[in-house]
C-alpha positions as CSV (number, residue, x, y, z in Angstrom):
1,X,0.0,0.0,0.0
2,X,2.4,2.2,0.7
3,X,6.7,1.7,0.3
4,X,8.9,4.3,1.6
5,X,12.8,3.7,0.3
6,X,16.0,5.7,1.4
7,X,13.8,8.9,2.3
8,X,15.8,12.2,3.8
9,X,14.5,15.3,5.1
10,X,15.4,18.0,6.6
11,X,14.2,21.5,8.5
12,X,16.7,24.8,7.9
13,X,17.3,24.2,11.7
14,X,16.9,20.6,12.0
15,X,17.6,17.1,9.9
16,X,14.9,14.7,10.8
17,X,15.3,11.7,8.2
18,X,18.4,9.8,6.8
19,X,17.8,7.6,3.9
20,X,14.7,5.8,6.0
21,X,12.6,2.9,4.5
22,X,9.2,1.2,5.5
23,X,6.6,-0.8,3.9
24,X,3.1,-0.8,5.1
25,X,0.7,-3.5,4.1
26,X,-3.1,-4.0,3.9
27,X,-4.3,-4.7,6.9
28,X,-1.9,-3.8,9.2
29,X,-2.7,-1.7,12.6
30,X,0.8,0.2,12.8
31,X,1.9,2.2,15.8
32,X,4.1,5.0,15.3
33,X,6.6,5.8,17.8
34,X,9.4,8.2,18.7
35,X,10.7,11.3,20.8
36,X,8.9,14.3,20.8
37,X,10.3,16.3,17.8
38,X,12.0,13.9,16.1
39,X,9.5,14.7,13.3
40,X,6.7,11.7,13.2
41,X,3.6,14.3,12.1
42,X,6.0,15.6,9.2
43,X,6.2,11.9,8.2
44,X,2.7,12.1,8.0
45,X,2.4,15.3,6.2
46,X,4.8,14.0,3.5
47,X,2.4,10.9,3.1
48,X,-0.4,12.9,2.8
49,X,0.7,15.2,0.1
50,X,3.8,14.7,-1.2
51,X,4.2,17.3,-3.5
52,X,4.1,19.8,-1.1
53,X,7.3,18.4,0.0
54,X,10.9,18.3,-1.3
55,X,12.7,15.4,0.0
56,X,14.7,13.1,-0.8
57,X,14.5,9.1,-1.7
58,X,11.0,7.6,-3.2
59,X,7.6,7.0,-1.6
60,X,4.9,5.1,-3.6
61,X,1.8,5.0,-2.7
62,X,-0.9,3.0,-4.5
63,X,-2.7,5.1,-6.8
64,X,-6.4,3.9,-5.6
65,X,-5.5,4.0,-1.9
66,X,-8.1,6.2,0.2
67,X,-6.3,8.1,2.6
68,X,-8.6,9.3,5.7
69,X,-7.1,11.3,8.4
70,X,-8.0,12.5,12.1
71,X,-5.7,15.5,13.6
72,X,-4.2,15.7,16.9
73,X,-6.5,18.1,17.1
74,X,-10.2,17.9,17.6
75,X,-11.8,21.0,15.8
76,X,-15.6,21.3,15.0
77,X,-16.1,21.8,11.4
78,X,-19.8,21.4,11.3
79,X,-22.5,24.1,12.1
80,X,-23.8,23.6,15.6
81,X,-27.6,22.2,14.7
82,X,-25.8,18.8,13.2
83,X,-26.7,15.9,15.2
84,X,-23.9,13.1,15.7
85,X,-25.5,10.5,13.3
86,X,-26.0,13.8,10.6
87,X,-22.2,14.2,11.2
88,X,-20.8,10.3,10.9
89,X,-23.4,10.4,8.1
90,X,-23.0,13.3,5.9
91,X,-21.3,11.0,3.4
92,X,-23.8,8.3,3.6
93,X,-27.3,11.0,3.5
94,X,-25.3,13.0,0.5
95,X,-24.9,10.0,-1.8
96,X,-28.4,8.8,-0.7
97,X,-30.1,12.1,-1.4
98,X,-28.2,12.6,-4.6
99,X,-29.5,8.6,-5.7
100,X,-33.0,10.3,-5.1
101,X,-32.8,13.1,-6.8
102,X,-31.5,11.4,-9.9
103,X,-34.3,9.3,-9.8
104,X,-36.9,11.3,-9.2
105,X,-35.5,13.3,-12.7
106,X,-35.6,9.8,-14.2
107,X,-39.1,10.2,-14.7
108,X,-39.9,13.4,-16.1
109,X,-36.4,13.6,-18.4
110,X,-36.0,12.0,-21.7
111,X,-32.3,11.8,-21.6
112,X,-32.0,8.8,-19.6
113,X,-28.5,7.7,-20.7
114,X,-26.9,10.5,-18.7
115,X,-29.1,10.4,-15.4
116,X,-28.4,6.5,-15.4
117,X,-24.9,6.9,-15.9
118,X,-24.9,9.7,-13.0
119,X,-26.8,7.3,-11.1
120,X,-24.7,4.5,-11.8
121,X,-22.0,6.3,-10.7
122,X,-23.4,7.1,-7.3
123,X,-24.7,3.8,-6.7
124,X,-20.7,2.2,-6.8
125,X,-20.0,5.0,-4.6
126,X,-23.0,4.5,-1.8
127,X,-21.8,0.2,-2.3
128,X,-18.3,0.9,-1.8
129,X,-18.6,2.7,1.7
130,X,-21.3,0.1,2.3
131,X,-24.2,2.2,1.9
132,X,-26.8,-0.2,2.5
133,X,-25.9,-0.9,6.4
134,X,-24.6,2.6,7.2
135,X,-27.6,3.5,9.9
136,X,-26.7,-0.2,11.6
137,X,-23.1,0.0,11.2
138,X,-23.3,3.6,12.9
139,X,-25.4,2.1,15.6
140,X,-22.7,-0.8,15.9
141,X,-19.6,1.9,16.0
142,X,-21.7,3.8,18.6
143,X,-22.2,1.1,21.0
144,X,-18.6,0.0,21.0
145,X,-17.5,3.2,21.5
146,X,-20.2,3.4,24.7
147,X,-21.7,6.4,22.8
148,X,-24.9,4.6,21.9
149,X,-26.8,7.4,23.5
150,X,-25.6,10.5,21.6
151,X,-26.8,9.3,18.3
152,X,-29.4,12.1,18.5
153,X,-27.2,14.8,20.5
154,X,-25.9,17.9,18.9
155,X,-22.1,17.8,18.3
156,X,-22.0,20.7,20.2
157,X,-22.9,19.2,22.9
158,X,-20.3,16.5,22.9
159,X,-16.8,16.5,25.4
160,X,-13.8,17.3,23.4
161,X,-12.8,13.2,24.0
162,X,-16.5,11.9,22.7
163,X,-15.7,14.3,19.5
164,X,-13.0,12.8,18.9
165,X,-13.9,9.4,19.1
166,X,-16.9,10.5,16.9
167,X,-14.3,11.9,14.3
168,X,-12.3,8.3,14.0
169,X,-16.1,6.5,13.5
170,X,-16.9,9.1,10.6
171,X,-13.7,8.2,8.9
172,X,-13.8,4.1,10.1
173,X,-17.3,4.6,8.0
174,X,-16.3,6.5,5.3
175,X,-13.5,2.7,4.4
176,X,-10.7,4.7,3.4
177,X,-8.2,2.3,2.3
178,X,-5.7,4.3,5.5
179,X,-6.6,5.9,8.3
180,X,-3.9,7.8,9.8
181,X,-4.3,8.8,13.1
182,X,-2.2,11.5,14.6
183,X,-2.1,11.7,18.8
184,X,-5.5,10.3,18.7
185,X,-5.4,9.4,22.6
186,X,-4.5,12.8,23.9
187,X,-6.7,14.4,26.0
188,X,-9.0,11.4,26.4
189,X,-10.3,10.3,30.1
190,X,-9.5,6.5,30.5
191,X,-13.1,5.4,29.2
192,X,-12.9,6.7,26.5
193,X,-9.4,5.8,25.8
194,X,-11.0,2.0,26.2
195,X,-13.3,3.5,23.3
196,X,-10.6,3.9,21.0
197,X,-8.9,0.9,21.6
198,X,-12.0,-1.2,20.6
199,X,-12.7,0.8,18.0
200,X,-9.2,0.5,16.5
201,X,-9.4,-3.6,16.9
202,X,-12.6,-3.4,15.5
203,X,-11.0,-2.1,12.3
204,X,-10.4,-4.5,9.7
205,X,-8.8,-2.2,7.0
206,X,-5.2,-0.9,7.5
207,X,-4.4,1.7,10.6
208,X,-1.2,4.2,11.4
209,X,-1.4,5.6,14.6
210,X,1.0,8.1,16.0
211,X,0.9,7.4,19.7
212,X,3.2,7.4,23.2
213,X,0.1,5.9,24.9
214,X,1.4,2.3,26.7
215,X,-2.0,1.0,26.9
216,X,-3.1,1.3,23.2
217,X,0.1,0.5,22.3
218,X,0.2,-2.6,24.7
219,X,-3.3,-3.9,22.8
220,X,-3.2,-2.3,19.5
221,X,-1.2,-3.3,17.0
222,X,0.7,-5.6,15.3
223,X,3.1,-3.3,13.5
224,X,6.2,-0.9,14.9
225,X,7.6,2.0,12.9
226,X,10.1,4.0,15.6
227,X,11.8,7.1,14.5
228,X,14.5,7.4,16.3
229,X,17.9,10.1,15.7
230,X,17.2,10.2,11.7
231,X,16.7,6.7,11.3
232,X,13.6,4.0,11.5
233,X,13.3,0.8,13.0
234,X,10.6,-1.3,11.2
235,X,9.4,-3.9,13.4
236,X,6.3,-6.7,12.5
237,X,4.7,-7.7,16.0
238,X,3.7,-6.2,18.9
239,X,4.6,-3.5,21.2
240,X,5.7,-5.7,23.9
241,X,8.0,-7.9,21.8
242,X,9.4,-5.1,20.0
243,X,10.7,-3.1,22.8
244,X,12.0,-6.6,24.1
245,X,14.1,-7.5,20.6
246,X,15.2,-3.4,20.2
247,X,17.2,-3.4,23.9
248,X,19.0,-6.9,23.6
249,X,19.4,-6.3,19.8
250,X,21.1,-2.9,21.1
251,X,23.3,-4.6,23.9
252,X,24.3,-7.5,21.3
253,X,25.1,-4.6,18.3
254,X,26.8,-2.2,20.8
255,X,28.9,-4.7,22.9
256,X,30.5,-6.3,19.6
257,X,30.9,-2.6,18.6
258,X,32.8,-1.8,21.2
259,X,35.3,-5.0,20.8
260,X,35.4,-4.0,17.3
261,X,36.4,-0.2,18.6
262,X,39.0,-2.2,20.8
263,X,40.6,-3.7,18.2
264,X,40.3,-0.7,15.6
265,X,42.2,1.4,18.6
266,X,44.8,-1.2,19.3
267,X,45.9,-1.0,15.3
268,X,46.1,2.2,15.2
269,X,48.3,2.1,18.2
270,X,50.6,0.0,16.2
271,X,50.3,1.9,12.9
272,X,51.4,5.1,14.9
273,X,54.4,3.1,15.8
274,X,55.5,1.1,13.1
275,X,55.0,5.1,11.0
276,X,57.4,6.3,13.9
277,X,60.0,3.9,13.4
278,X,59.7,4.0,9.6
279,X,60.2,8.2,9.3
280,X,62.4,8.2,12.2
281,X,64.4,5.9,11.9
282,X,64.6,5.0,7.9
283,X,63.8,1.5,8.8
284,X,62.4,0.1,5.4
285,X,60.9,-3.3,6.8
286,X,58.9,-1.3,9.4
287,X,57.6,0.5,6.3
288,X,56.1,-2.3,4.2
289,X,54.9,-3.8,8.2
290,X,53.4,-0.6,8.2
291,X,51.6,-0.6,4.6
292,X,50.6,-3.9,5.9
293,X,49.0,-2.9,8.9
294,X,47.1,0.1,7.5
295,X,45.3,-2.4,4.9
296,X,43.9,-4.9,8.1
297,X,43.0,-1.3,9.4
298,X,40.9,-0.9,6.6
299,X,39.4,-3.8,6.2
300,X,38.3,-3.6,10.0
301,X,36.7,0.1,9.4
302,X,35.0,-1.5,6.8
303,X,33.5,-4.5,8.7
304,X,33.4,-2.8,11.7
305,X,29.6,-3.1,13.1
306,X,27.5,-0.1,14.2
307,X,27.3,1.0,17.2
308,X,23.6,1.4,17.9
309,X,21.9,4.8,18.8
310,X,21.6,4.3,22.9
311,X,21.8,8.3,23.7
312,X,18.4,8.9,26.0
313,X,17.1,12.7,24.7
314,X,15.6,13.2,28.0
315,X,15.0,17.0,29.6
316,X,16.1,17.5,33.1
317,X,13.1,18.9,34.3
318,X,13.5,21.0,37.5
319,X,10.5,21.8,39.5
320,X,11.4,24.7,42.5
321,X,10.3,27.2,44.3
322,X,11.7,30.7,45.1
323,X,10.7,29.9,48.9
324,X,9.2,26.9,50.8
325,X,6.1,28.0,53.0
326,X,5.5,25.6,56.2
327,X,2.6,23.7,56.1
328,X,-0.7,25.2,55.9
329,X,-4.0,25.5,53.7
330,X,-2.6,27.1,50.1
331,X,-5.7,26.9,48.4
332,X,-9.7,26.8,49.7
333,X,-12.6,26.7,47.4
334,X,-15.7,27.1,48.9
335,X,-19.2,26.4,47.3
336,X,-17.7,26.8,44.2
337,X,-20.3,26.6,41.1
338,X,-19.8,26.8,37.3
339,X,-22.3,26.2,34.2
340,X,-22.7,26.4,30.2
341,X,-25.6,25.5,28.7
342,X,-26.1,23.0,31.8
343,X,-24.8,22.9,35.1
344,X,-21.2,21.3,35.6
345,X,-20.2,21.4,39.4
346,X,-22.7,22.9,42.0
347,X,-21.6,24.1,45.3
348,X,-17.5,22.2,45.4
349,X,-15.4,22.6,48.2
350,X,-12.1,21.5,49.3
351,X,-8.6,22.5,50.5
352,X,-5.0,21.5,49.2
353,X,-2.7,22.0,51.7
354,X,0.9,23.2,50.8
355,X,2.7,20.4,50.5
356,X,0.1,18.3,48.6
357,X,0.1,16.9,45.3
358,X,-3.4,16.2,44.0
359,X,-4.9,14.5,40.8
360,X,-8.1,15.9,40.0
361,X,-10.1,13.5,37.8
362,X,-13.4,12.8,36.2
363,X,-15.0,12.2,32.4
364,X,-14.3,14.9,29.2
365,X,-16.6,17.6,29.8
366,X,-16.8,18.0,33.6
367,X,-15.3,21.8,34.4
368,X,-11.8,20.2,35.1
369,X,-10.4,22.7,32.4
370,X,-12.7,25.9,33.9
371,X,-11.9,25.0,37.5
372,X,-7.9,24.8,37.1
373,X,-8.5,28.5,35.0
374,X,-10.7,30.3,37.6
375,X,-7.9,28.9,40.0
376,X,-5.7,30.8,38.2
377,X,-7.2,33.4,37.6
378,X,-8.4,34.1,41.0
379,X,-10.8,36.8,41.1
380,X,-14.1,34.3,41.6
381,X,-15.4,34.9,45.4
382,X,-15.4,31.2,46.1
383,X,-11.7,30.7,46.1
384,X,-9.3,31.5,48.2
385,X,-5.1,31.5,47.5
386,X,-2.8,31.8,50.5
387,X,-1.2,35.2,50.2
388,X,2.5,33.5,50.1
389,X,1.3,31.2,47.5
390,X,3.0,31.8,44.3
391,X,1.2,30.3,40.9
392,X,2.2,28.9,37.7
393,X,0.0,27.3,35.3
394,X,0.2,24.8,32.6
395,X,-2.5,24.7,29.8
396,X,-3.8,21.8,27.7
397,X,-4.4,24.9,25.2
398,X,-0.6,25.4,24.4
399,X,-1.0,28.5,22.5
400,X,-2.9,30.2,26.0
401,X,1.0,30.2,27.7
402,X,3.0,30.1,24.4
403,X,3.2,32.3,22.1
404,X,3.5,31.1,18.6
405,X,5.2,33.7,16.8
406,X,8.0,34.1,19.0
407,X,10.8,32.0,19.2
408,X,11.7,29.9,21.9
409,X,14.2,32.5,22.9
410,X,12.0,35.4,22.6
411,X,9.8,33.3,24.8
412,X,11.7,33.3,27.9
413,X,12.9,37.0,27.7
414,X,11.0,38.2,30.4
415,X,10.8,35.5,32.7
416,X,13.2,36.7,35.1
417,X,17.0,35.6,33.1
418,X,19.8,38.6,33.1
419,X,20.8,37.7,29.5
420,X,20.8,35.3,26.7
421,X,23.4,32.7,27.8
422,X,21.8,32.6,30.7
423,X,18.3,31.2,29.0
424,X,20.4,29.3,26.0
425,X,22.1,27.4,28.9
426,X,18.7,27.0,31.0
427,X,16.8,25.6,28.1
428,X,20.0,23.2,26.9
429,X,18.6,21.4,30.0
430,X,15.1,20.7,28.1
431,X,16.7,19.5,25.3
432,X,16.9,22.6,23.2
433,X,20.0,23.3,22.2
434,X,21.7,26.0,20.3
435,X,20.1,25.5,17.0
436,X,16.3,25.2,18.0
437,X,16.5,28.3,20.2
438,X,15.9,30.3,16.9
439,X,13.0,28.7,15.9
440,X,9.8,29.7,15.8
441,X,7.8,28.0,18.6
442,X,4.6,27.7,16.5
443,X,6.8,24.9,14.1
444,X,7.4,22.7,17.1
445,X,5.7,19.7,17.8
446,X,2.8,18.9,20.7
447,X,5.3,17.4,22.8
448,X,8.3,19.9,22.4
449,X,5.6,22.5,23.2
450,X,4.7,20.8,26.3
451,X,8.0,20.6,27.5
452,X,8.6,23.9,26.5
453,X,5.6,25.3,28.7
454,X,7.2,22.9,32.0
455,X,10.2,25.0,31.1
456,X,8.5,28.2,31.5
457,X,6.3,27.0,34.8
458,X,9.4,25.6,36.1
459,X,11.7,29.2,35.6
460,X,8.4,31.1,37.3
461,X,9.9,29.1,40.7
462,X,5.9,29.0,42.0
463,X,5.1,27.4,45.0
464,X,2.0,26.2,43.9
465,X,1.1,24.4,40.3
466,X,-1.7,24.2,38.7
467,X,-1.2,21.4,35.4
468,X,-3.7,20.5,33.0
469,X,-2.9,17.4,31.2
470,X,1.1,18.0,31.7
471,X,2.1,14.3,30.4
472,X,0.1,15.1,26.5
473,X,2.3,14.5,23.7
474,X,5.2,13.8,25.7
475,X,7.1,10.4,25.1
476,X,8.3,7.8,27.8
477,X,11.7,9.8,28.5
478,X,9.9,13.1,28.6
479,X,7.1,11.8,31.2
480,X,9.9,9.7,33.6
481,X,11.5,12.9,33.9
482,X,8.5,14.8,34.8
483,X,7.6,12.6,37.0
484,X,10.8,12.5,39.1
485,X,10.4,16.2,39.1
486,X,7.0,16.1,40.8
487,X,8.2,13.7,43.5
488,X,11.1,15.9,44.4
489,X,8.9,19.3,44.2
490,X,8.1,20.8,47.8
491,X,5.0,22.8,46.8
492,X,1.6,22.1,46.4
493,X,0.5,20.7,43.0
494,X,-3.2,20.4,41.4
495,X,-3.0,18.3,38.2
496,X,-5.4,17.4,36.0
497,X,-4.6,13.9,33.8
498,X,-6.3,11.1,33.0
499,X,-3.0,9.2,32.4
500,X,-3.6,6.6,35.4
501,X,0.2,5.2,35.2
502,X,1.0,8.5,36.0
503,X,-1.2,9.4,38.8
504,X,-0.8,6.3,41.0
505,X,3.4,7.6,41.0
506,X,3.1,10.7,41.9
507,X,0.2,11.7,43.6
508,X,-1.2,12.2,47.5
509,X,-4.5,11.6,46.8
510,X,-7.0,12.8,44.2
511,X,-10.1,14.7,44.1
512,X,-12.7,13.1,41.8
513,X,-15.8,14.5,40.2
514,X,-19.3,12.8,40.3
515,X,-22.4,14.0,40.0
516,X,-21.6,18.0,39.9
517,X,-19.8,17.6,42.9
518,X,-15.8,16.2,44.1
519,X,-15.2,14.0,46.4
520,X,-11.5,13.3,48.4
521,X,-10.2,9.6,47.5
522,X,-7.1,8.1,48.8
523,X,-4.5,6.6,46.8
524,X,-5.7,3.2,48.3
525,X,-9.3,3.4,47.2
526,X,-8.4,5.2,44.1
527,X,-6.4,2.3,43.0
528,X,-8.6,-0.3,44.1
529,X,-11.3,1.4,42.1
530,X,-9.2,1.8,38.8
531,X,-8.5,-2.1,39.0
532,X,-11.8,-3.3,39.4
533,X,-12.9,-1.3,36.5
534,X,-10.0,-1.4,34.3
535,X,-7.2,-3.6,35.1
536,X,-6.3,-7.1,35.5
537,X,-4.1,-7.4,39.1
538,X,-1.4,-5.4,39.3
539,X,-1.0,-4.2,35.9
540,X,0.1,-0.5,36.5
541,X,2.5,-1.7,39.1
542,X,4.0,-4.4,36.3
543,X,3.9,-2.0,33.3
544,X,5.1,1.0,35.5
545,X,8.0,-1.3,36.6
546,X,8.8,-2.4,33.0
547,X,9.2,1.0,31.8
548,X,11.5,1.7,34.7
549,X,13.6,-1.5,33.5
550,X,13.5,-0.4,30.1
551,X,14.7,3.0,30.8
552,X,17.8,1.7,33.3
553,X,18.6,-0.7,30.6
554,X,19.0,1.9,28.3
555,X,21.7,4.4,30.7
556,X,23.8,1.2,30.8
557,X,23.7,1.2,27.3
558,X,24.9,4.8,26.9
559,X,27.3,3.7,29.8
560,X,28.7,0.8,28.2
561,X,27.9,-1.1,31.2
562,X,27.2,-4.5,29.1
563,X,27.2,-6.8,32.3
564,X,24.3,-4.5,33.9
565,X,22.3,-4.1,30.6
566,X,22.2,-7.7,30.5
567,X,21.2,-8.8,34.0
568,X,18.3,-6.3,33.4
569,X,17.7,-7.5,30.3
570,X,16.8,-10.8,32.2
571,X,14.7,-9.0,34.6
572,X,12.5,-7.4,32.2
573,X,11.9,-10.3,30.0
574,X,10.1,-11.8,33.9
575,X,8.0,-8.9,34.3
576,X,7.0,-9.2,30.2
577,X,5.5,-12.5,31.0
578,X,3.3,-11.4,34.5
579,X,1.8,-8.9,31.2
């Protein structure tokens, strides 16, 4: 379907591809993995119109393949009196209403040869998207995706997360011969992250999915693409087993590397002393040794293996405060309300204390988002911030902290540095070094932006943080840092995520809306309630472990600590099987 040979391209600032290749077949669910930035969505862009493009190397796509796409993004294209099944259906009620029309012309026209071959034409097109079961098959997509319900609802009246999902049914229904999915997961609450995976192994046509998401990718797919420093891996299986075969195919590649680096050095040694005693001492037999020796040297360079990429692109994320207040109530709502077209949460209160770190969950569409901003915001009579409290505030909404236009230097030039060198060697610690500091902040990608925006909460040195979805977009290196940060932060933090993995490591306890109101659960209730409904037996523990494993498997790689690599090579390949 699609076959991808020896492609390179490259940014003014920035080289993202060398001389990659990939096939993808028919029927394949492919994940799509790799660091933030390293340029997976432009992959996708060059897919989707080449032309636009100059690169390098050939990509072939089959002319008759379909190509249907949802963005990262969920934007409402459709006027606000569309109902969901008038949305997943305006392909479906266009073809059927233009089948009627044409006969109903049938029977007053006398040029019949045109209206049937019009009518012909828009039959083969109402078969080949399967016409004839579209109201069923909508029902059917609905009630896997546990949105059986808002058939009749206005798509205004949908959660961000249950717009999205509706967006991947339209194009599932429309049998494009690809859906390409970018980031599809992000911003979804856990049920309806459940939703998409069903729907995605419901899916009998052929699937890429850009994702950092360990669950889907855990039960998605059975087809790896990882872009990692300018190059692709191309793996057929699952998740599990590829991560597996990349770390002991890296410690088998880099430790006969290095042996092959230990014997390249140890010519070379002789080479510089056989040319010594040649020149200096006009001995003529050290001179053909010599001619000798530099021939096995090139024939060693020439087999020599590669070492494998094992560098770990992961920001040092720094979470700290100007001061440390002692312990005391930081933040009090009380009788909070808030409401849209319907009521949201009616008369909330609580306290977070200044020391606490607190999750606070609950479905798409809640007043999560509106809570954490009035927070912020503080000027609404119900809540109260401690006059030493100091704020800083992330936003799912990048562009509300960031902006765009600016460059990432620009950005920080009023956030309290002296002078440039001071930010250029502040944000070298987030992974942006001296060439991306000129770039425009709007050409970044979601997860560069996100760590960009921890950056900029981090350099504010608040003592209290509010965090909306902080962990979106950010791959496993990214979100291991941030979470060590968050354990070793002494201030109060209110987070909003519905990344579970992520909760469970770092929080206190959370606050959880039901019903228009919160309630305080503890860590112990919260996790006993997440298994029951989600997980078998200690699967967070397992998987968080496993990505712990992975990650220490990979500094002893950069290390060149063989022995260690190995013995946790061992260990990981035990916790594998409890998955």
């Amino acid at each position: 379907m699609i076959k991808v040979e020896n492609l390179s391209y490259s940014f003014p600032q920035k080289n993202l591809y060398n001389k990659i290749s990939f096939t993808l077949e028919e029927g394949q669910h492919c994940a799509f993995i790799g660091t933030s930035g390293s340029g997976k969505s432009t992959l996708i862009d060059i897919i989707m119109d080449p032309e636009k493009y100059m690169f390098d190397g050939k990509l072939e796509i089959d002319p008759n393949c379909r190509i249907g796409y949802v963005s990262q993004f969920s934007q409402l294209d459709k006027p606000k009196e569309t109902t969901v099944f008038e949305y997943i259906g305006e392909k479906f009620i266009k073809l059927q209403n233009e089948i009627t029309s044409i006969c109903a012309e049938m029977e007053t026209s006398t040029d019949i040869d045109t209206l049937l071959e019009k009518y012909q034409q828009a039959q083969d097109a109402f078969d080949a998207i399967n016409g004839d079961e579209f109201e069923s098959n909508i029902n059917k997509k609905l009630n896997l995706a546990d949105l059986s319900n808002h058939k009749d609802l206005m798509i205004s009246e949908l959660s961000g997360g249950e717009f999205k999902l509706v967006q991947v049914i339209k194009e599932m229904l429309n049998r494009p011969d690809l859906i390409i999915m970018d980031e599809p997961d992000v911003f979804l609450d856990f049920e309806n992250i459940n939703s998409l995976k069903n729907l995605i192994n419901s899916h009998k046509d052929t699937i890429l999915v850009i994702t950092h998401n360990r669950y889907l990718l855990n039960h998605c797919f059975n087809k790896i693409l990882h872009l990692e420093n300018m190059e692709l891996q191309e793996f057929d299986g699952t998740y599990i087993d590829y991560n597996f075969s990349l770390l002991q195919t890296k410690i088998e590649l880099q430790e006969l590397a290095a042996a092959d680096d230990e014997e390249i050095n140890r010519n070379e040694i002789l080479i510089n002393k056989l040319r010594f005693i040649a020149t200096e001492l006009s001995d003529s037999s050290k001179g053909r040794a010599l001619k000798a020796r530099v021939k096995i040297q090139q024939r060693l360079m020439e087999r020599r293996i590669k070492t494998p990429f094992v560098d770990i692109k992961q920001p040092d994320i720094s979470l700290s405060t100007d001061n440390k207040i002692e312990e005391t109530i930081a933040l009090k709502v009380t009788d909070y309300s808030v409401a849209f077209d319907e009521i949201l949460l009616e008369n909330v209160s609580f306290e977070i204390k200044s020391t606490d770190k607190v999750a606070l969950i609950g479905p798409n569409g809640t007043g999560k988002t509106t809570l954490l901003k009035d927070i912020y915001k503080n000027n609404n009579a119900s809540i109260e911030i401690n006059g030493d409290v100091k704020v800083a505030y992330l936003s799912q909404n990048q562009g509300e902290i960031l902006t765009e236009s600016n460059t990432i230097l620009e950005e920080f030039a009023d956030v309290g540095f002296e002078t440039y060198q001071e930010i250029k060697s502040y944000l070298s610690n987030y992974c942006f070094n001296d060439k991306l500091i000129n770039q425009k902040i709007g050409s970044l990608s979601g997860g560069e932006k996100n760590i960009l925006q921890l950056a900029k909460v981090s350099a504010i040195k608040a003592n209290m943080l509010l965090l909306d979805e902080p962990t979106s977009h950010l791959d496993t290196y990214s979100q291991i840092a941030l979470e060590k940060a968050i354990k070793n932060y002494n201030g109060a933090i209110l987070i909003i995520s519905h990344d579970y993995h992520f909760i469970v490591n770092c929080m206190d306890y959370v606050l959880m809306i039901e019903d228009k109101t919160i309630r305080k659960m503890s860590m112990r209730k919260f996790r006993q309630m997440i298994y029951a409904k989600h997980f078998d037996k200690d699967y967070l523990e397992i998987e968080q472990k496993k990505k712990s494993v992975e990650t220490e498997i990979a500094l002893a790689l950069k290390n060149t600590d063989f022995e260690l690599a190995k013995t946790l090579s061992k260990k990981l390949e035990e916790l594998i099987k409890l998955l």
